[in-house]
C-alpha positions as CSV (number, residue, x, y, z in Angstrom):
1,X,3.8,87.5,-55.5
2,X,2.2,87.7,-52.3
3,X,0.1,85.0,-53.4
4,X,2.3,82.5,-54.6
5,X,4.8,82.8,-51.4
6,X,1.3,81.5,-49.5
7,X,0.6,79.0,-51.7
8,X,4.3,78.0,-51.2
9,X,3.8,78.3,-47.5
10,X,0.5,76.3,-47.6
11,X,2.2,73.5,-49.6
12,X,5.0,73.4,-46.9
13,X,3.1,72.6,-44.2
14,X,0.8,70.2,-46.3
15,X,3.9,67.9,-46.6
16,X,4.7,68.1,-42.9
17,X,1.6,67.4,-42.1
18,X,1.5,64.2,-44.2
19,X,4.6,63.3,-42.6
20,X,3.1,63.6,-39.2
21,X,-0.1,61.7,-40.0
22,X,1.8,58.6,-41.9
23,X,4.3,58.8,-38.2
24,X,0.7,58.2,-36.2
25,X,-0.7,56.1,-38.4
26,X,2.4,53.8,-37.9
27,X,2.1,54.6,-34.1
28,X,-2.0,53.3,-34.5
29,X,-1.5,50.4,-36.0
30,X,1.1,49.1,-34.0
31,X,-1.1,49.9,-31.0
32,X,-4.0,48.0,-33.6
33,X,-1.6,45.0,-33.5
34,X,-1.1,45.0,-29.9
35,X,-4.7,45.2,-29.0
36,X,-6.0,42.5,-31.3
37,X,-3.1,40.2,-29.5
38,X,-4.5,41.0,-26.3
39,X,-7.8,40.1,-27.7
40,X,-7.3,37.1,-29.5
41,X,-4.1,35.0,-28.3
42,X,-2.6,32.5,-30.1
43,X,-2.4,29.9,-27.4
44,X,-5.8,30.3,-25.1
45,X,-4.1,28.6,-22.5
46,X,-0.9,30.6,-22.6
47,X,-2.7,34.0,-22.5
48,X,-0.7,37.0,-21.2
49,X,-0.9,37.9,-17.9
50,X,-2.4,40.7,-16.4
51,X,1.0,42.5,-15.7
52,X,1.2,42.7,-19.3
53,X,-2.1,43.7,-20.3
54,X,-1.4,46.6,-17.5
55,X,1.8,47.5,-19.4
56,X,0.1,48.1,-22.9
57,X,-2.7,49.8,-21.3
58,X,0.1,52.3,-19.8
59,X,1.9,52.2,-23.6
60,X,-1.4,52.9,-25.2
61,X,-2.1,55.9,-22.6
62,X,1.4,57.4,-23.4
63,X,0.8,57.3,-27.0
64,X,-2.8,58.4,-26.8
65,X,-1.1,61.8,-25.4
66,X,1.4,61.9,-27.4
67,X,-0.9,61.9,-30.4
68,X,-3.2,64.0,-29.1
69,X,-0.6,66.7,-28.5
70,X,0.6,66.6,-32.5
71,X,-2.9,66.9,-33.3
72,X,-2.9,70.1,-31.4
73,X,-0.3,71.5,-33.5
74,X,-1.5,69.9,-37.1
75,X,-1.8,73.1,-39.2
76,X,-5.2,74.2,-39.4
77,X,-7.0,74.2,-43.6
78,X,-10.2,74.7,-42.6
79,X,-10.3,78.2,-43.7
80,X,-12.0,79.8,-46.5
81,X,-9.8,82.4,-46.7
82,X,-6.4,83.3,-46.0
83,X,-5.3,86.7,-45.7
84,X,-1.2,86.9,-45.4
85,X,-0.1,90.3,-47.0
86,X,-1.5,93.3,-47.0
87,X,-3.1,92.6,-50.1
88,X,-6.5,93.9,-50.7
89,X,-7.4,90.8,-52.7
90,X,-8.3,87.9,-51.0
91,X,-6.5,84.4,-52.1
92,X,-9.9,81.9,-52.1
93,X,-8.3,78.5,-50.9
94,X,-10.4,75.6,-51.8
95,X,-12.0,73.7,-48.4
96,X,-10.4,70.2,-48.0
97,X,-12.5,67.6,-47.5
98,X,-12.5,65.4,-44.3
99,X,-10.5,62.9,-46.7
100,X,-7.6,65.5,-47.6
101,X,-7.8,67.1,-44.0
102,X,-5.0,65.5,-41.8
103,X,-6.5,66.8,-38.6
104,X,-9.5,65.4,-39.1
105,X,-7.7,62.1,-40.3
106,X,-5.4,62.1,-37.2
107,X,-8.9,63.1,-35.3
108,X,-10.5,59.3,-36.7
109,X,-7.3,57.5,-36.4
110,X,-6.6,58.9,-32.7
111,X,-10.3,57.3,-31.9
112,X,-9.7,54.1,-33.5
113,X,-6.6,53.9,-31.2
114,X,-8.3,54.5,-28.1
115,X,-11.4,52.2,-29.3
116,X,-8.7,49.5,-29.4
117,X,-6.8,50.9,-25.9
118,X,-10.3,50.4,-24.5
119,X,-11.1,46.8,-26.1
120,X,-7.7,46.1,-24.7
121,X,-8.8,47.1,-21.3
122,X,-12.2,45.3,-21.5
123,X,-10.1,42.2,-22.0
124,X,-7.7,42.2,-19.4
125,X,-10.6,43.0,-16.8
126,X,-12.4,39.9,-18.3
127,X,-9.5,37.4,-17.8
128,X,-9.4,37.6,-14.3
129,X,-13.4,36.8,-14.1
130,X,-13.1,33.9,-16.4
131,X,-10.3,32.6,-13.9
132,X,-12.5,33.0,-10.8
133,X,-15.1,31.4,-12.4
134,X,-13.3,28.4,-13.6
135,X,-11.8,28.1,-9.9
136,X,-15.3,28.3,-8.4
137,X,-16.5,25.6,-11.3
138,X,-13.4,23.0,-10.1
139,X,-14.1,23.6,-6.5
140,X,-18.0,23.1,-6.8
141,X,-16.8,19.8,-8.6
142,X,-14.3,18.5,-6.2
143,X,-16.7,19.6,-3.2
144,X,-19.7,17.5,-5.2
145,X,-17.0,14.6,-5.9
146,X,-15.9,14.1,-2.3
147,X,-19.6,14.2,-1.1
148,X,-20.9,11.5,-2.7
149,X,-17.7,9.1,-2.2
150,X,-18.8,9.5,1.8
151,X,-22.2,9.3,0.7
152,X,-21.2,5.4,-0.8
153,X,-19.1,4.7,1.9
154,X,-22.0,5.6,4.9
155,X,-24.3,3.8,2.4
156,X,-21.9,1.1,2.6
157,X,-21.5,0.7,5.9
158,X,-25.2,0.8,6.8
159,X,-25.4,-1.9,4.0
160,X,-22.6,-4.1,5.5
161,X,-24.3,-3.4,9.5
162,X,-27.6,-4.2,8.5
163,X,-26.8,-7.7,6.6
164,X,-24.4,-8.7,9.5
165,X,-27.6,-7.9,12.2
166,X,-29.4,-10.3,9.9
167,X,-26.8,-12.9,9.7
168,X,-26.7,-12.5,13.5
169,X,-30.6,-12.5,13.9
170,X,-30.5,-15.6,11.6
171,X,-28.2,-17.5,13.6
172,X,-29.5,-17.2,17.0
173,X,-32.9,-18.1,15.4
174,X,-31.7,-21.1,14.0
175,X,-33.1,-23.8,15.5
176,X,-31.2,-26.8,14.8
177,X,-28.2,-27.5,17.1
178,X,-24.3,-28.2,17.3
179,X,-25.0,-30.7,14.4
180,X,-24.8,-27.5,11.7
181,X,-21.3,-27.0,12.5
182,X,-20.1,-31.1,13.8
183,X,-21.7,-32.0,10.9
184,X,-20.5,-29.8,8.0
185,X,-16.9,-30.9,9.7
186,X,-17.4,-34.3,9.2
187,X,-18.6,-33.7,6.0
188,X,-15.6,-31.9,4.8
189,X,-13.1,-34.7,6.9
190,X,-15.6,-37.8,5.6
191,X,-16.8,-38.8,2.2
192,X,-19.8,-39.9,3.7
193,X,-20.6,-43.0,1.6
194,X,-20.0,-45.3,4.1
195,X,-21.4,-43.1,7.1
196,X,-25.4,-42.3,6.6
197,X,-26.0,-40.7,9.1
198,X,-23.4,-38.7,9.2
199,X,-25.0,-37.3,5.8
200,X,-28.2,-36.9,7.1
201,X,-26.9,-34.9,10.2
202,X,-25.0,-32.4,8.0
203,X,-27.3,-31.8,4.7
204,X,-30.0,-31.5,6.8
205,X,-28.9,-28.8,9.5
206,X,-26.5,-27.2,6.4
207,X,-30.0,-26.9,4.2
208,X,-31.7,-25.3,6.7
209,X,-35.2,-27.1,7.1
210,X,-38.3,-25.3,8.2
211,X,-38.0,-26.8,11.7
212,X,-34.6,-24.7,11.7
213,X,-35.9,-21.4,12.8
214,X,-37.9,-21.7,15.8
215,X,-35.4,-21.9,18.4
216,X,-32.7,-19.7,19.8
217,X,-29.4,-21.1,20.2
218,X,-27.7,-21.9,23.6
219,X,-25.0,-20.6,25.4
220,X,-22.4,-22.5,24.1
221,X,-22.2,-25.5,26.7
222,X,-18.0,-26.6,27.6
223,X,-16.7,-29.6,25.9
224,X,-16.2,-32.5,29.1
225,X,-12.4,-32.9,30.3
226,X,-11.7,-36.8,29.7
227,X,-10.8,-38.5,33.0
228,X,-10.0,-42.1,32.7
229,X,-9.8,-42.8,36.0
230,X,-14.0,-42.2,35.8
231,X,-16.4,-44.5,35.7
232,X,-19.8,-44.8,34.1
233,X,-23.1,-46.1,35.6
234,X,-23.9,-50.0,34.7
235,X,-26.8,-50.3,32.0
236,X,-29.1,-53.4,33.0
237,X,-28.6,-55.7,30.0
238,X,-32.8,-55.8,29.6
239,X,-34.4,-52.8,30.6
240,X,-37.7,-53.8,29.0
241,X,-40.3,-56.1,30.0
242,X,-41.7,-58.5,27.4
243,X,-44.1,-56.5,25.3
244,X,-48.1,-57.3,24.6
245,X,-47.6,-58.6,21.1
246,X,-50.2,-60.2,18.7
247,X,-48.5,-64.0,18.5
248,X,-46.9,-64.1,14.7
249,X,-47.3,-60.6,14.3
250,X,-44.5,-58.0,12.3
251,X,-42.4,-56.1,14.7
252,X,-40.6,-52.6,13.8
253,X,-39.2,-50.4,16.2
254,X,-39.3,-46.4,14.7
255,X,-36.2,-44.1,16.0
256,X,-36.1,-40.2,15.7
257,X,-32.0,-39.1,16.5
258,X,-30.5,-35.2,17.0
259,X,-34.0,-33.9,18.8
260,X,-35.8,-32.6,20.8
261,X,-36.5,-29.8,18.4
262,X,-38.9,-27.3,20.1
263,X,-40.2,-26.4,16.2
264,X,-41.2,-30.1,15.1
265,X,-40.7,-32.7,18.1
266,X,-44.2,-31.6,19.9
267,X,-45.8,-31.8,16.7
268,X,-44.1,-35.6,16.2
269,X,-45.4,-36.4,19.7
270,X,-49.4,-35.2,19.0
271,X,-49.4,-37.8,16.1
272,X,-47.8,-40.3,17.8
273,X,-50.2,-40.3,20.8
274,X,-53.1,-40.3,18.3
275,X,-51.7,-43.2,16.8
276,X,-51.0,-44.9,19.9
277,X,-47.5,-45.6,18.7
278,X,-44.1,-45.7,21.4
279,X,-40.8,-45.1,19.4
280,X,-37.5,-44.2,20.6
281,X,-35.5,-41.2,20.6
282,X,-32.0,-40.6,20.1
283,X,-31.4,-37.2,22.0
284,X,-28.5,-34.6,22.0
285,X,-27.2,-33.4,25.2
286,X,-27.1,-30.0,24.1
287,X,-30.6,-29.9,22.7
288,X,-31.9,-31.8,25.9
289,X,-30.7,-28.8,28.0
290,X,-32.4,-26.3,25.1
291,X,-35.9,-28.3,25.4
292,X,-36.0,-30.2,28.7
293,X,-39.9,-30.1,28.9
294,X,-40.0,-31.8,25.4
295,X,-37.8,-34.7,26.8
296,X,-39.6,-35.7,29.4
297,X,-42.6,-35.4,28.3
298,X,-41.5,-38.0,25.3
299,X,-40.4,-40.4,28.9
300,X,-44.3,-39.5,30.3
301,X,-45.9,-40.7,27.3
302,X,-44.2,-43.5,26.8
303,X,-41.4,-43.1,24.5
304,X,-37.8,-44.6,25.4
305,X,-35.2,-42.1,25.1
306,X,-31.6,-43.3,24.1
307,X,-28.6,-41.1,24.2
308,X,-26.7,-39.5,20.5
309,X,-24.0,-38.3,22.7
310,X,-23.6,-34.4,23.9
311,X,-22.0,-32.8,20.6
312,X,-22.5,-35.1,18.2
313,X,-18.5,-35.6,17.1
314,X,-17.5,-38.6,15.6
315,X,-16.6,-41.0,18.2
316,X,-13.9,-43.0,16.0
317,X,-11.4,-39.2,16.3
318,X,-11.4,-39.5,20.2
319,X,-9.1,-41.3,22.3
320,X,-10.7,-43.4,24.9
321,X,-11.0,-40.5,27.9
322,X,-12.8,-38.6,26.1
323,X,-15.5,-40.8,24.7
324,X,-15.5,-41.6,28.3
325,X,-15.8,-38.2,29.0
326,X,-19.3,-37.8,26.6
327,X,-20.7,-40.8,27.9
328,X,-20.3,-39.2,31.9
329,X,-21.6,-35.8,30.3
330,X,-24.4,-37.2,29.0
331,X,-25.3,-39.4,32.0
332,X,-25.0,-35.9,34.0
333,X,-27.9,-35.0,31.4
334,X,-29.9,-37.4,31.7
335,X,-29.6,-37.0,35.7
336,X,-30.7,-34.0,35.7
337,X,-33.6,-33.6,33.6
338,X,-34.9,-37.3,34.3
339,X,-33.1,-38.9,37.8
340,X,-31.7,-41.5,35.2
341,X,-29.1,-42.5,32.7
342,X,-29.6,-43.6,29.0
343,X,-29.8,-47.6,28.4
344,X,-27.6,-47.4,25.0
345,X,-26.3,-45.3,23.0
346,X,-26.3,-44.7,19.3
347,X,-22.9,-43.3,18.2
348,X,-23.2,-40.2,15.6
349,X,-22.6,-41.2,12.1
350,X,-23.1,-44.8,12.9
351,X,-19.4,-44.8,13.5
352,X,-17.4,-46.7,16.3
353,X,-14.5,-49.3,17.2
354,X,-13.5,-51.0,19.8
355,X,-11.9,-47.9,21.8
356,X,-15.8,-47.1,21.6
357,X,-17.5,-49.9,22.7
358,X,-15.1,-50.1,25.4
359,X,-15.4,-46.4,26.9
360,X,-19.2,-46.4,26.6
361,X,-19.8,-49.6,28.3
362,X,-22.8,-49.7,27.1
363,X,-25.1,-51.3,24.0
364,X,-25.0,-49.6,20.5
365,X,-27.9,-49.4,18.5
366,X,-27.8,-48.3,15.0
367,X,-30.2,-49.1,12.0
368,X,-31.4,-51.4,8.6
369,X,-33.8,-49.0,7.2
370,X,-32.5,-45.1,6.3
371,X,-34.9,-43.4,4.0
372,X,-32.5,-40.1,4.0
373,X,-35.0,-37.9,4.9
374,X,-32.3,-35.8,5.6
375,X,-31.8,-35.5,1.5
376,X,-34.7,-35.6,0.3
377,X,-36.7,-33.4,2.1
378,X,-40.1,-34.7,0.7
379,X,-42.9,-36.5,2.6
380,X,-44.1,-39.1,0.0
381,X,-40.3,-39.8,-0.6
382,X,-39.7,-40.6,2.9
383,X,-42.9,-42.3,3.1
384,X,-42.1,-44.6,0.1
385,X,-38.6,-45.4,1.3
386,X,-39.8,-46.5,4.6
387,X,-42.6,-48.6,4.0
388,X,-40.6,-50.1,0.9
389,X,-37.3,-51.2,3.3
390,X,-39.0,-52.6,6.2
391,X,-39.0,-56.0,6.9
392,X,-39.7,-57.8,10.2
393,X,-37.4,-56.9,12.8
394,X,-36.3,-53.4,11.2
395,X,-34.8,-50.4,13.4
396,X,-36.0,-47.5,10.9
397,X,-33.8,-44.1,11.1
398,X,-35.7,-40.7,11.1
399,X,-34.8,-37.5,11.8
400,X,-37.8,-35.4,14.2
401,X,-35.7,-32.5,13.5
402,X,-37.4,-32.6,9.7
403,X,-40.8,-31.0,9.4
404,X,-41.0,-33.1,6.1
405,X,-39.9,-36.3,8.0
406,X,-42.7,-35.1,10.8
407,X,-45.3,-34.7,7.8
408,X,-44.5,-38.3,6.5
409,X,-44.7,-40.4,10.2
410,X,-48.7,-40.6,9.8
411,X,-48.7,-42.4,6.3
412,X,-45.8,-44.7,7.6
413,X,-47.9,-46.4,10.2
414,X,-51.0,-46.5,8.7
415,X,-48.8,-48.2,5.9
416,X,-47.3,-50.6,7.5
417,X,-50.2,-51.5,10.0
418,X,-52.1,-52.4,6.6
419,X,-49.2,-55.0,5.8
420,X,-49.9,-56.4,9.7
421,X,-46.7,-54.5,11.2
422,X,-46.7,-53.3,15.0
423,X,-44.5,-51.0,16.7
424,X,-42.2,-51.2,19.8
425,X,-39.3,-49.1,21.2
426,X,-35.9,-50.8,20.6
427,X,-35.4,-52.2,24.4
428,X,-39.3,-53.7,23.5
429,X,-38.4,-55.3,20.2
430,X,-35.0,-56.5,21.7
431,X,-37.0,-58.2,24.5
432,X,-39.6,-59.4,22.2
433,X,-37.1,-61.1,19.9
434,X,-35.5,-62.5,22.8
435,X,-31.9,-60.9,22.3
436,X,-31.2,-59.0,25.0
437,X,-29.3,-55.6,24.8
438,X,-25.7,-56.4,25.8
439,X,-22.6,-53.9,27.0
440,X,-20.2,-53.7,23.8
441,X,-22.7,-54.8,21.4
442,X,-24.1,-53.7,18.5
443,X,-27.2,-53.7,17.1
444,X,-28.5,-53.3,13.2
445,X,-32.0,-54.7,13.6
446,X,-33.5,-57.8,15.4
């Protein structure tokens, strides 16, 4: 009887025990599910905080104790023996395996519970550190970003400073003279057909020619103020005596305009005096005042020297004061470097009128023969043109501004010496063809 009131007993707390372990495994596996949210969200970008991480961890501590105090008052079955009357026999109750044993299963369920607690807690200390470290990632990018936009923009600059110290350089080495810039405008307010030299004057100081770098610009010299009431020297109407020709002999007077150039001019003058040739020159004011030594050292070895006006503009788009007032500047010129005045003038572009004539008040001289050494740039091409155009009489155009026009001056007279030609300045030739150089006239050839 004893016996079986034991085994009653026994089977009594079996059930409530079976009832308390299915209560915490419910309790574990809703813990379970919490954790493995924590641990693998649906949305990676819209993971839980921390505040709520914190809040499970305090859920999962709670429960935790909880369990572990109902474990604590499981009923025990690991005996071998019970002893509950004062029976002498001995009931044998059969062990329980870890299986049947509900401590024990509470014991590996608690454990599973706090494995996942922990996991949970791993996690939530991770998701801050993944945050830092994406911060510190966007912030080293940003930081490298904004680095090398001022790197390409220093870069830039020193780019932009450096070209504009070469354009600089570039300029005040070019040789040339006001022509670059009066002659690209004429260029653009001209078509040029009808204007040679006005061509010549602008392609050639535009193209930059190797005689263009070896000089320095001036300081820009002031434009004259026109003053009608001025006057102008007189220019005698034959400067020249009657040259030393060979009786029945070809004449041809040779004319270099827009010098002195300091890079080519000397150079022009060497082969000149070896070939015991006199030509004339057709100065700028402005380069006159850049290279005085070169001009008179063309008037000491006896070369005429004519005036191309200060500026080179186009005479034709001034009113008469100021074409009066070039014609005084260049007279001022002249003064000063030589103690004299041009005898004539040769009007840039080969361009004039009446207005001109008349506020010069002096003789014109332009051209028959223009090889455009100004275009073409070549020494046999300018050599060709030259010898092929000449005819008795001739006023040939050059340029000693041209190191290609300089190269081709040699093979021109020894060319046209071997078809019996001789050469004169333009006040000689005049002289020699009897037609004297008169104020208001102009002259093509003679």
């Amino acid at each position: 009887m004893c016996a079986q009131k034991i085994k009653n007993r026994h089977k009594k707390k079996n059930r409530n025990a079976n009832l308390q372990r299915k209560q915490i495994n419910d309790n574990i596996k809703k813990i379970q599910r919490r954790s493995q949210k924590s641990r693998n969200p649906k949305n990676p970008k819209n993971s839980p905080r921390q505040e709520k991480h914190t809040s499970s961890n305090r859920d999962l501590a709670a429960t935790t104790e909880r369990i572990t105090s109902e474990r604590d008052h499981l009923p025990q079955t690991e005996s071998n023996t019970i002893s509950e009357c004062d029976s002498a026999t001995p009931i044998i109750i059969a062990k329980t395996t870890p299986e049947q044993n509900p401590a024990t299963q509470v014991t590996t369920e608690l454990d599973s519970a706090i494995s996942a607690g922990s996991e949970s807690t791993r996690v939530d200390r991770e998701i801050p550190e993944v945050k830092q470290k994406r911060h510190r990632r966007g912030l080293v990018f940003w930081v490298s970003g904004i680095v090398l936009v001022a790197a390409l923009v220093v870069g830039s600059f020193t780019l932009i400073s450096k070209l504009s110290g070469q354009s600089k350089e570039e300029t005040s080495q070019d040789e040339g003279n006001n022509d670059t810039n009066d002659d690209e405008n004429e260029d653009q307010d001209n078509d040029g057909s009808d204007q040679p030299d006005d061509e010549k004057d602008s392609e050639s100081n535009s193209s930059g020619g190797s005689d263009s770098d070896a000089s320095k610009e001036p300081t820009p010299q002031p434009e004259p103020k026109p003053n009608p009431d001025q006057s102008i020297s007189p220019r005698p109407d034959n400067p020249a005596k009657d040259p030393n020709v060979t009786p029945g002999s070809k004449l041809v007077a040779l004319t270099f305009d827009d010098g002195p150039s300091a890079a080519t001019t000397p150079r022009l003058l060497d082969i000149l005096k070896q070939k015991g040739v006199k030509v004339t020159f057709f100065v700028l004011g402005n380069m006159a005042q850049r290279s005085p030594d070169i001009l008179r050292r063309e008037v000491a070895e006896g070369h005429e020297v004519g005036s191309h006006t200060p500026y080179h503009n186009q005479l034709t788009k001034l009113n008469f004061s100021q074409v009066r007032a070039e014609a005084i500047e260049m007279d001022r010129i002249f003064t000063d470097i030589l103690g004299t005045v041009p005898p004539f003038t040769r009007p840039p572009y080969g361009s004039f009128n009446q207005t001109v004539k008349d506020a010069l008040a002096q003789p014109l001289v332009l051209w028959s023969v223009d090889p455009l050494d100004w275009k073409y740039r070549n020494a046999a091409t300018v050599r060709s043109n030259v010898v092929s155009a000449t005819r008795d009489g001739s006023i040939i155009l050059m340029h000693d501004i041209h190191a290609s026009t300089v190269d081709a001056v040699a093979g021109i007279i020894d060319d046209l010496r071997a078809q019996g030609y001789e050469f004169l300045t333009v006040s000689e030739l005049a002289a020699a063809k009897d037609q004297p150089l008169l104020t208001g006239w102009a002259y093509y050839s003679f």
